[in-house]
C-alpha positions as CSV (number, residue, x, y, z in Angstrom):
1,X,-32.3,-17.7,83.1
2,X,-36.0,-16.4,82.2
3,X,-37.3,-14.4,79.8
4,X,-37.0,-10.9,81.5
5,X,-32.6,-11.7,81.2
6,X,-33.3,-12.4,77.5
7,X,-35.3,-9.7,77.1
8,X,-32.3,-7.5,78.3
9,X,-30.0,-9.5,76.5
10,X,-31.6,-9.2,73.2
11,X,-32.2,-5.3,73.9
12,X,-28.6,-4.8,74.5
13,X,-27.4,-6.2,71.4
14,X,-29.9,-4.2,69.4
15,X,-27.5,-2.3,67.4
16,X,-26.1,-5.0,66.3
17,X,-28.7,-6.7,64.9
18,X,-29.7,-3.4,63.5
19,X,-26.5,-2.8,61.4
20,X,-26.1,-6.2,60.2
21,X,-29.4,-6.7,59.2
22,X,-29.0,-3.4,57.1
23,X,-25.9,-4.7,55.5
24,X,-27.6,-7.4,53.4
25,X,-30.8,-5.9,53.1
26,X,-28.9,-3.1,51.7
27,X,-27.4,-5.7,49.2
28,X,-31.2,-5.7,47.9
29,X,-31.7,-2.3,48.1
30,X,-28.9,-0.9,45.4
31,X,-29.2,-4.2,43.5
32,X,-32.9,-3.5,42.8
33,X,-34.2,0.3,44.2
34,X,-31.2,2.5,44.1
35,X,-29.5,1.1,40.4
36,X,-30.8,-2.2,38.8
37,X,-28.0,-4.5,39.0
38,X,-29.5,-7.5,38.2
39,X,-30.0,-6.5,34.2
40,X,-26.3,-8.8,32.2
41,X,-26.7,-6.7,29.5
42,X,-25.5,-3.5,31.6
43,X,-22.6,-2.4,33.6
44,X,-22.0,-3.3,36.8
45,X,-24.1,-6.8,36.9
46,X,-24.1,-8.4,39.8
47,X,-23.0,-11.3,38.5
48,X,-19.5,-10.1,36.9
49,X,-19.0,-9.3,40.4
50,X,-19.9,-12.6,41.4
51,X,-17.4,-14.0,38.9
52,X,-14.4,-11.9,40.8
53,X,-14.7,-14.3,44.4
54,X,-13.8,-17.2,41.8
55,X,-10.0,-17.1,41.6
56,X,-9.2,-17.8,45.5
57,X,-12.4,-18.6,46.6
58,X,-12.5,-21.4,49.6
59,X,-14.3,-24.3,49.6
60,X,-16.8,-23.2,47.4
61,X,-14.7,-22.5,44.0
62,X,-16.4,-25.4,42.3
63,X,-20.2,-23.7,42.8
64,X,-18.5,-20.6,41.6
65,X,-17.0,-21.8,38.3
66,X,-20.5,-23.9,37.5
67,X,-22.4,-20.4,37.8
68,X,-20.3,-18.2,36.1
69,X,-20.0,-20.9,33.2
70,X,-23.6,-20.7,33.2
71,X,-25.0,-17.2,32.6
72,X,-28.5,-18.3,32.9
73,X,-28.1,-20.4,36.2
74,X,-26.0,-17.6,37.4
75,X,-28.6,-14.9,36.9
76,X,-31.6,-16.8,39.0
77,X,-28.9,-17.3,41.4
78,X,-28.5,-13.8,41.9
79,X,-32.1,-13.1,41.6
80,X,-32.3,-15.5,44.5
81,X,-29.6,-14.3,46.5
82,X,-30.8,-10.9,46.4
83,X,-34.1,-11.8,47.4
84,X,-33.3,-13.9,50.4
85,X,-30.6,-11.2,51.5
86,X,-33.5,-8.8,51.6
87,X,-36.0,-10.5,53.2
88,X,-33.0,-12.0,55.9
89,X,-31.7,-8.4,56.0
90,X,-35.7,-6.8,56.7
91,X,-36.7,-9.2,59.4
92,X,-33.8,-9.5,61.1
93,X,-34.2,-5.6,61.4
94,X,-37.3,-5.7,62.9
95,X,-36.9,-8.7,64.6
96,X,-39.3,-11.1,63.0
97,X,-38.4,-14.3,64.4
98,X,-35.3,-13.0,65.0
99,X,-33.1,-16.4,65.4
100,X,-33.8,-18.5,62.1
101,X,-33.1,-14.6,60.5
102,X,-29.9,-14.8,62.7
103,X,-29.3,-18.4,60.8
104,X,-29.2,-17.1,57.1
105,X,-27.2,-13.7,58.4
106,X,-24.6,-16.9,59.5
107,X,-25.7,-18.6,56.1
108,X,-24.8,-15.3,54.0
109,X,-21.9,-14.2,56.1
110,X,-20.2,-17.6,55.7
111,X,-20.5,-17.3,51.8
112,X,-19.0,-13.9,52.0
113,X,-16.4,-15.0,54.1
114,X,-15.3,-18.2,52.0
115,X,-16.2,-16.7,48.7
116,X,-14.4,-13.5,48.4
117,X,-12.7,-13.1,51.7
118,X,-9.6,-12.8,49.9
119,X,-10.8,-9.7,48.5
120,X,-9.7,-6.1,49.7
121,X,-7.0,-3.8,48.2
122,X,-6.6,-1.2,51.1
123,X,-8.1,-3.4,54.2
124,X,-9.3,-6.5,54.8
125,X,-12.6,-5.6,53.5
126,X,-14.5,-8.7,52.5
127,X,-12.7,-11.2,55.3
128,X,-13.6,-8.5,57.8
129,X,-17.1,-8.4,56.6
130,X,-17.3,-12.2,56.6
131,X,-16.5,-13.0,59.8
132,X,-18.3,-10.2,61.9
133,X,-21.2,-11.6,59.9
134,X,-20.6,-14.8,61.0
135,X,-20.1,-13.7,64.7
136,X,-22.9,-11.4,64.7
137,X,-25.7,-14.1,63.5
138,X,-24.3,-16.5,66.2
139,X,-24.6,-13.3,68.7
140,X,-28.2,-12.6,67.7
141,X,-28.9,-16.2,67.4
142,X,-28.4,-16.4,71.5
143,X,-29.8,-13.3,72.6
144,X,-32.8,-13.0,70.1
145,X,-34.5,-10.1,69.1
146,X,-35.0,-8.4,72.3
147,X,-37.3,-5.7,73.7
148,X,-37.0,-3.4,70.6
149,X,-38.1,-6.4,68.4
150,X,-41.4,-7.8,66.9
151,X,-40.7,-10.8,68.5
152,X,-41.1,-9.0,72.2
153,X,-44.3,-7.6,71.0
154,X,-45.3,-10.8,70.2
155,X,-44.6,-12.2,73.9
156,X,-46.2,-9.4,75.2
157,X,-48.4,-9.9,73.6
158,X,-49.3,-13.3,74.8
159,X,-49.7,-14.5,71.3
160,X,-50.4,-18.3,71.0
161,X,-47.7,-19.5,69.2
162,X,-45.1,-17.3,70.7
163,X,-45.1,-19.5,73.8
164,X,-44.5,-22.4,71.9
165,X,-41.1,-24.4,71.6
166,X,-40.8,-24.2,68.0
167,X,-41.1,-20.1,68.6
168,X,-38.1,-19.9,71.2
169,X,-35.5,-21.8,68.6
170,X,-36.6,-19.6,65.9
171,X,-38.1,-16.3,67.3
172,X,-37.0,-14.7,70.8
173,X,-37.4,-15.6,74.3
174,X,-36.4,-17.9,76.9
175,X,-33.7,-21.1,74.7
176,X,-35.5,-24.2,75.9
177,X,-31.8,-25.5,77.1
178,X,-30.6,-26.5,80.3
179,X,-28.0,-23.9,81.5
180,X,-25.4,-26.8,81.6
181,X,-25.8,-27.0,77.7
182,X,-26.4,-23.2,77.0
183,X,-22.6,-22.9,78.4
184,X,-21.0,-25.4,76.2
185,X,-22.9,-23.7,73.3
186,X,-21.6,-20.8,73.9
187,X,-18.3,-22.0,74.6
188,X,-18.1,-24.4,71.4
189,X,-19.7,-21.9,69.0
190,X,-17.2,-18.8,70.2
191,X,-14.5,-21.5,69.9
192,X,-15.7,-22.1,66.9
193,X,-15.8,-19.0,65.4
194,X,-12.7,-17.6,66.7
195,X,-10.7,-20.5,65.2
196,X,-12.8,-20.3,62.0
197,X,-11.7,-16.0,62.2
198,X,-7.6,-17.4,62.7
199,X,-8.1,-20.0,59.9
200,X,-9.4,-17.6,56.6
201,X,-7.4,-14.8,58.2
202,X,-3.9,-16.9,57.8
203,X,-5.4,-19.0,54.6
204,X,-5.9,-15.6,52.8
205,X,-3.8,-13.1,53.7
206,X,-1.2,-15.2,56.1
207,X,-2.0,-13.1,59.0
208,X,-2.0,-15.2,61.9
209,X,1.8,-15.9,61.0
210,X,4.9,-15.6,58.6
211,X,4.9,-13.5,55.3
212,X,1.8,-10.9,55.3
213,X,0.2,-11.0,51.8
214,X,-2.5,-9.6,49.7
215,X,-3.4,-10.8,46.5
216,X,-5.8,-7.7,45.6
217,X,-3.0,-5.4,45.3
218,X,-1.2,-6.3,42.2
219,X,-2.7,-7.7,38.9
220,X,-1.3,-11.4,37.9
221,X,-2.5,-13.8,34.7
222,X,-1.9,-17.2,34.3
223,X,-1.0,-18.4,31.0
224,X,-1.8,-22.3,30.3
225,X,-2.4,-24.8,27.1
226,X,-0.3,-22.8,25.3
227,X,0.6,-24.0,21.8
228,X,1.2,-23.2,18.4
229,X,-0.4,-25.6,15.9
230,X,0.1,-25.5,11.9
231,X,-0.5,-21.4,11.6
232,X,-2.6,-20.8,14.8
233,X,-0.7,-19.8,18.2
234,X,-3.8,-20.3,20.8
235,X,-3.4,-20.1,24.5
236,X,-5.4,-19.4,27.7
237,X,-5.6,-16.6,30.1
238,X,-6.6,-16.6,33.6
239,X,-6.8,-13.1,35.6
240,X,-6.5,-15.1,39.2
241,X,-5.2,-11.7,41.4
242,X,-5.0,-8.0,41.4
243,X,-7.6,-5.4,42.3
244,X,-11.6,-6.6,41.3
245,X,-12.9,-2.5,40.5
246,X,-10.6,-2.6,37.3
247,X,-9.0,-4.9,35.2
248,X,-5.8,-5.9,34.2
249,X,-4.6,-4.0,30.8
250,X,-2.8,-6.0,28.0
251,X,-0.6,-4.0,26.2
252,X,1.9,-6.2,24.6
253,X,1.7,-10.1,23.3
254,X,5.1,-11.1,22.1
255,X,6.5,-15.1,20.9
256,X,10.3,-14.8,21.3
257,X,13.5,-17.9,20.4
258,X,15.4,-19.1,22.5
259,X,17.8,-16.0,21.2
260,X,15.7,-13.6,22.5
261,X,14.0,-12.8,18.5
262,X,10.6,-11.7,18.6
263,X,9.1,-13.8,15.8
264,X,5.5,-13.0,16.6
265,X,3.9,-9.7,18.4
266,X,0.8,-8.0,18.8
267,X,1.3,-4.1,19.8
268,X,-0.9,-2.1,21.7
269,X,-2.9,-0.8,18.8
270,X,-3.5,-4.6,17.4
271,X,-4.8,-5.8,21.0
272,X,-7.5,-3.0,21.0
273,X,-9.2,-3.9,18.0
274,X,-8.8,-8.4,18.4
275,X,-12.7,-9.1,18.0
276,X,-14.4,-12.4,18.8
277,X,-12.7,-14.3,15.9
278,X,-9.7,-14.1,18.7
279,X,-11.1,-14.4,21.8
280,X,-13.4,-17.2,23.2
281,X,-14.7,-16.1,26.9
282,X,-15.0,-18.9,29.1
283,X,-17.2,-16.9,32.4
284,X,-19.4,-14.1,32.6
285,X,-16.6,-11.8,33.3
286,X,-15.2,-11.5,29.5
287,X,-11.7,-10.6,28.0
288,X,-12.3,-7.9,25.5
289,X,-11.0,-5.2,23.7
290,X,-11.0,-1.7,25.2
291,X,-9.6,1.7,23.5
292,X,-5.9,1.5,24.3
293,X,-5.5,-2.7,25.4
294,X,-7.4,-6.3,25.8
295,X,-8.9,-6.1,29.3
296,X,-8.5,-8.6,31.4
297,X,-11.5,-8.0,34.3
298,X,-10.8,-10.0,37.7
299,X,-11.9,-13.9,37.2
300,X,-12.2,-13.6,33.4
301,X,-10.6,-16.6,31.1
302,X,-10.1,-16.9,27.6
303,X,-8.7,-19.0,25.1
304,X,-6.7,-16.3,22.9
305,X,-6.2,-17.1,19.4
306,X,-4.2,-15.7,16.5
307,X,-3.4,-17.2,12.6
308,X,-0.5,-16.2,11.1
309,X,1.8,-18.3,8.0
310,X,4.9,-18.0,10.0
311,X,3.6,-20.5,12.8
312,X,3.5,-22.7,10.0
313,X,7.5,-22.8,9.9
314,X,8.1,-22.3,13.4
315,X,10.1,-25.6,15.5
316,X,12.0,-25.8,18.6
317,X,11.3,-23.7,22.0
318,X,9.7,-20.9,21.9
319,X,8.7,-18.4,25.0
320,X,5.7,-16.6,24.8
321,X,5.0,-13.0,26.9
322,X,2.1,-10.9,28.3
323,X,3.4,-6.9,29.1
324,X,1.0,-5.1,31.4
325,X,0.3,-1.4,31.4
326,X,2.2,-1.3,34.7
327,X,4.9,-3.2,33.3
328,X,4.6,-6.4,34.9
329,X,5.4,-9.5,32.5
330,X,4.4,-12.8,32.3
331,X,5.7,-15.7,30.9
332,X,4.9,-19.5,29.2
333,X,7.1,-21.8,27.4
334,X,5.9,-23.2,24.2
335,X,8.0,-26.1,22.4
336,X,7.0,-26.7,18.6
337,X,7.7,-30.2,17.5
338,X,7.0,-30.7,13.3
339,X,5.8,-34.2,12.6
């Protein structure tokens, strides 16, 4: 191969290095430009959405739950992200050493992919996303940039450096690899990908085989440490599924015997006006009280708290439940042991 078959190659796949290089350099542009995003004190901060990949994230969960425990930490990381997405996104549009671009366009798509693939409530959205990424970097990372690229200029040029090795692993051009090892590349980076597509694809949303699934669809909590000690009844809740462009709305807390008694409940009138004497927010994404519930946003947790005397004669087993707006219910056992 020379670099005239390049050339064509990289010029052929000029779209797609066009569109994908919009797609995170449009990250920086309504982040920054369009709305500023990257303020915590104002809606839609970038980093509340950050906070909704942590639930089912793969892989990566751990990162996730350090930065969202850590507002500071969280916002340079979003500062950085933003900034690297932008200048990735720029250059890999114009074609500015087009294959290390084509390496963080990889980089980011694989984040996406692991991060929030799960995500989606009417397609696939954030998988599909993900994995084209993924594909396309690798794509652009063979073919470079291409006759509609700086790079080419650059050739044309007959600029020093561009006929330099260092140049054709991280610009455009000619791959300084034997065509015996260009093949296996190719073969072992589609294989690659293709089983990495199968593997997220089943791991998220089962759809490689058995039971479809989708856990953006419907709203779920997790209830856990849930006790009741002398006259506080404390507990924690997790929002771990449901849709991430609205919350999950608490309209009902009730602690119920093992007859079925309600012996404890908080209506919908008493959840909208809990304050922080109640509610300790563990993430960036926060539990709090709106006008008609307690909201639970995507990837929030809380350790919900409430004193009352009668927990004070309260023993035996107890079951404590969460009522939805949409009527879903959720459930924890809570045995009370006096000393």
């Amino acid at each position: 191969m020379n670099n005239q078959t390049y050339s064509y190659a990289g010029m052929f796949t000029t779209a797609l290095r066009w569109v994908a290089g919009w797609t995170y350099f449009s990250a920086f542009w309504r982040r920054l430009i369009l709305e500023n995003k990257l303020n915590p004190d104002e809606a839609g901060y970038i980093g509340e959405k950050f906070n909704h990949f942590l639930p089912n994230a793969l892989g990566i969960k751990p990162i996730i739950e350090h930065l969202v425990s850590n507002p500071e930490s969280l916002w340079w990381a979003m500062i950085s992200f933003t900034i690297i997405e932008g200048i990735v996104g720029l250059l890999f549009i114009l074609g500015v050493f087009t294959r290390l671009m084509s390496i963080g366009v990889f980089s980011l798509a694989l984040g996406i992919l692991l991060g929030s693939g799960w995500l989606g409530t009417t397609c696939l959205d954030e998988w599909q996303i993900g994995v084209l990424g993924v594909a396309s970097g690798f794509t652009i990372f063979l073919s470079g940039g291409g006759k509609y690229s700086f790079d080419e200029y650059f050739i044309r040029k007959n600029k020093s450096f561009a006929s330099t090795k260092w140049f054709q692993f991280l610009g455009s051009g000619m791959l300084p690899l034997t065509e015996k090892v260009l093949n296996k590349t190719v073969l072992v980076g589609a294989i690659f990908i293709f089983g990495l597509t199968l593997f997220t694809n089943q791991y998220f949303h089962g759809g490689v085989y058995g039971t479809l699934h989708n856990l953006s669809v419907r709203p779920h909590v997790s209830i856990s440490n849930a006790k009741i000690q002398n006259d506080t009844l404390s507990f924690i809740v997790f929002r771990d599924e449901g849709a991430d462009v609205y919350g999950s709305f608490l309209i009902g807390i009730k602690l119920m015997d093992e007859n079925g008694n309600t012996v404890f409940e908080q209506t919908q009138t008493q959840l909208s006006q809990l304050t922080s004497a109640h509610i300790k927010n563990e993430y960036v994404a926060k539990v709090k009280p709106g006008k008609h519930s307690l909201i639970l946003p995507l990837g929030a947790k809380a350790s919900l708290n409430f004193k009352e005397t009668i927990f004070t004669t309260l023993e035996g087993k107890y079951t404590l439940e969460l009522l939805d707006i949409s009527g879903v219910k959720w459930q924890e056992k809570i045995t009370v042991i006096k000393n």
